[in-house]
N, C-alpha and C positions, 0 to 999 in steps of 0.2 A: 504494500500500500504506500502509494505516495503520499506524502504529509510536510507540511511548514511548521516549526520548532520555534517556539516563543521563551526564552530565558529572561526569567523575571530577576533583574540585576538593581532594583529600586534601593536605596536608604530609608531607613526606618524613620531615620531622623534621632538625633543624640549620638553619643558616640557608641558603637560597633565593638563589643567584647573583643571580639576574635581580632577583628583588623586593627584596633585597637595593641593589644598581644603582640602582632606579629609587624608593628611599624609601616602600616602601609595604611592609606585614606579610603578603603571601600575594601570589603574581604573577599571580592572577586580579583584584586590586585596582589592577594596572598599567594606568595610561591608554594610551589608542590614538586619535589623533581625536577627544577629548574622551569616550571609553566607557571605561570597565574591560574590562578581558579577559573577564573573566564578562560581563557585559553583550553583548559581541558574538558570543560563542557561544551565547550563549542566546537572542538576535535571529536568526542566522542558523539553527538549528534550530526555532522557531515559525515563519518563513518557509517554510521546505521543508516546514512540515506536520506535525508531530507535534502529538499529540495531550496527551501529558505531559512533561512535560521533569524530571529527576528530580538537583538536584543532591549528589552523594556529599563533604559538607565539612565541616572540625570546628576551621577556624579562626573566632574569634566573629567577628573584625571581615566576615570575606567571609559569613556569616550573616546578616549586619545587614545588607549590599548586597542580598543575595539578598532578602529581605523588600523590596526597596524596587523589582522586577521585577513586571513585570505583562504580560508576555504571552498571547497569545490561549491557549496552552494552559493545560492543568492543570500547576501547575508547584509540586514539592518540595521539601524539603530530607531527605538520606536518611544515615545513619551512613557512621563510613569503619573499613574493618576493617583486620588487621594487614598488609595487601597488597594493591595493585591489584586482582590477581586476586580475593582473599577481599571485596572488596566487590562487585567486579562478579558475583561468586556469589552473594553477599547482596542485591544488587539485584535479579539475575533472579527470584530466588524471591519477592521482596518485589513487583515489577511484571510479570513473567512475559513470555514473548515474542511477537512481535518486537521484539530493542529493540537498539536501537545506541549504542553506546559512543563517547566520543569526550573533547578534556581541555580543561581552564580555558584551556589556553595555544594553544588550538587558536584563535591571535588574526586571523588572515584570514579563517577559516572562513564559504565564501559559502555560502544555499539551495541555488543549482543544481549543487555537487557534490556534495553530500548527495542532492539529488534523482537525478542522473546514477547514482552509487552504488548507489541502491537499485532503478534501471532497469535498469541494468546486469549484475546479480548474477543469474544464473540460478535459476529458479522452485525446482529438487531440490538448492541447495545450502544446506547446515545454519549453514553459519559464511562469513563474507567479511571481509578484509580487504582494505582500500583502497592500494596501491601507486603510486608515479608515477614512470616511467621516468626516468633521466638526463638524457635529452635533454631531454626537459620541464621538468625541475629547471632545467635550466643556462638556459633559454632564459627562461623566468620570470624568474628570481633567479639570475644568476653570482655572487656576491657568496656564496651560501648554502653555507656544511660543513656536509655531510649525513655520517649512517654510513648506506656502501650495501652493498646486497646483493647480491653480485655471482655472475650464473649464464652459463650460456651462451650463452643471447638477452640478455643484458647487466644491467646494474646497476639496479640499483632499491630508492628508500626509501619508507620506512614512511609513511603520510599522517593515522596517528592517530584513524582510522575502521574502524570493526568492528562489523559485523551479526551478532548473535546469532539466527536467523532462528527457531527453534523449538526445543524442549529438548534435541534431540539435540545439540545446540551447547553443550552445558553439558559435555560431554566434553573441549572445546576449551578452557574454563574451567581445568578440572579438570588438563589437560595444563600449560597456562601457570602451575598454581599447583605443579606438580613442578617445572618450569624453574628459577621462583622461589625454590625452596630450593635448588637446586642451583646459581646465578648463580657461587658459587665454585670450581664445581669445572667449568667448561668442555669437558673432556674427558669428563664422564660424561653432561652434555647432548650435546652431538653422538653419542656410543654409544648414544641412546636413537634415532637416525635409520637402523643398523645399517653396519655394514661395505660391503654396495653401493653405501648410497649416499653416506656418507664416499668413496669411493673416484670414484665420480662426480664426487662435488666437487670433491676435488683435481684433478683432470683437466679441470678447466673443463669437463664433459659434463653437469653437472645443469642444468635446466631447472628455471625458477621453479615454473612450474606441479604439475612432477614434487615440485620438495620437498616443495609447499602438498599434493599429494595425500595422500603423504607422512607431514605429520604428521595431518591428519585420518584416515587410516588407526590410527594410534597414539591416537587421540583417538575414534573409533570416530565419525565424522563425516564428511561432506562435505565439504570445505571447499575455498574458491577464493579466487583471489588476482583482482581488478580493478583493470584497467590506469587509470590517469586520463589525461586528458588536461591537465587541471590544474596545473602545472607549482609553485605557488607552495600546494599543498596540503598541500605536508611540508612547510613550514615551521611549525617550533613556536616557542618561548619559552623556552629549557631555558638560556640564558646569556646576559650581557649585548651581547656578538654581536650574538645573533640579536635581539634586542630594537632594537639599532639597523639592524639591516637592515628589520626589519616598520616602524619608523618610515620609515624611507627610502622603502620601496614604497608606504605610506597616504599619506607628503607627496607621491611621484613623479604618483600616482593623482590628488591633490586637484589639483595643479598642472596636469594633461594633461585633466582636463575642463572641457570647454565652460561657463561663466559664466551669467549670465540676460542675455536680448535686453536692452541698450539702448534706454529711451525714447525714444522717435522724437514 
């Protein structure tokens, strides 16, 4: 499937834990292996194949990297609005769908789980997001604090992947940008789920799959959750933490491969 790739490279606004940490003014300007953050999410999206790569940024200096990217795809730089959500709404309509979502800090970020991802996702669902069980977490990265989501076939985080697969998916937009106003009132976000399945939940009875139906219901959408097998695919960049941990795993990785043959 062909698809345009939208990387949401915004500032929160205040200063940046991690970028912070590691001496640089935006934490998509944080090295990894000799790359920027941006740099290797933008590599590993023209590798799986898209076609555009669209990044959402309004810090100048990560502007001025982004200018110095040359990937095989068509690749942009696109406004960032008052919220996650309000840009990736601004985006679809500016690039229209199929288009997947994903963040500057998304610094492991390989092709072939983006590729798996979009294999993965069944043909009649509007909206996907990417999930990676516990076990896979712990088995990848022990070392990683995740916030999980925990249902009755078990816990599971977020992997910072999401297919917007066609317009009806713009409801799922539209959903997460209600969420968004309400981040402080927690109890009136969970009332938008209703009394059954609040009640499911506390009971350990809800099923992942059951909430994701769930809110695309509320969202007048399809929507499905994809299990990865990818275990080190939640890991983001959100704090200096997690910054030495991705170091640790890209040194662990450099150290555990094979060299070049020896002159003989």
């Amino acid at each position: 499937m062909s698809f345009t790739a939208l990387v949401l490279a915004g500032s929160r606004g205040g200063e940046d834990p991690a970028a912070a940490y590691a001496g640089v003014a935006h934490k998509g300007l944080i090295e990894l292996a000799g790359e920027t953050l941006l740099a290797r999410v933008v590599s590993a999206l023209d590798s799986a194949g898209a076609e555009r790569i669209a990044v959402a940024a309004d810090d100048r200096e990560l502007v001025a990297a982004l200018d110095q990217l040359h990937p095989k795809a068509a690749l942009q730089r696109l406004g960032v609005a008052a919220g996650p959500s309000q840009t990736v709404a601004a985006a679809a309509g500016a690039l229209g769908t199929p288009l997947l979502v994903t963040t500057v800090d998304h610094a492991l970020l390989q092709a072939d789980w983006v590729r798996t991802f979009l294999a993965d996702t069944p043909a009649d669902a509007d909206v996907a997001v990417l999930v990676a069980p516990e076990a896979a977490v712990r088995a990848a990265a022990p070392d990683s604090r995740r916030t999980w989501l925990k249902f009755r076939d078990g816990r599971f985080s977020g992997c910072n992947l999401f297919l917007l697969r066609n317009d009806r998916a713009l409801g799922a937009v539209r959903l997460w940008r209600r969420v968004e106003a309400l981040r402080k009132q927690p109890w009136r976000i969970a009332l938008m789920l209703g009394p059954g399945m609040l009640i499911r939940y506390a009971l350990g009875r809800l099923t992942l799959d059951a909430a994701v139906k769930r809110l695309g219901e509320l969202a007048g959408c399809r929507a499905w959750a994809v299990r990865t097998p990818f275990g080190l695919a939640a890991v983001d960049v959100d704090k200096p933490a997690d910054l030495d941990l991705v170091r640790r795993l890209v040194g662990n990785v450099s150290r555990s491969s094979p060299g070049p043959p020896s002159a003989r």
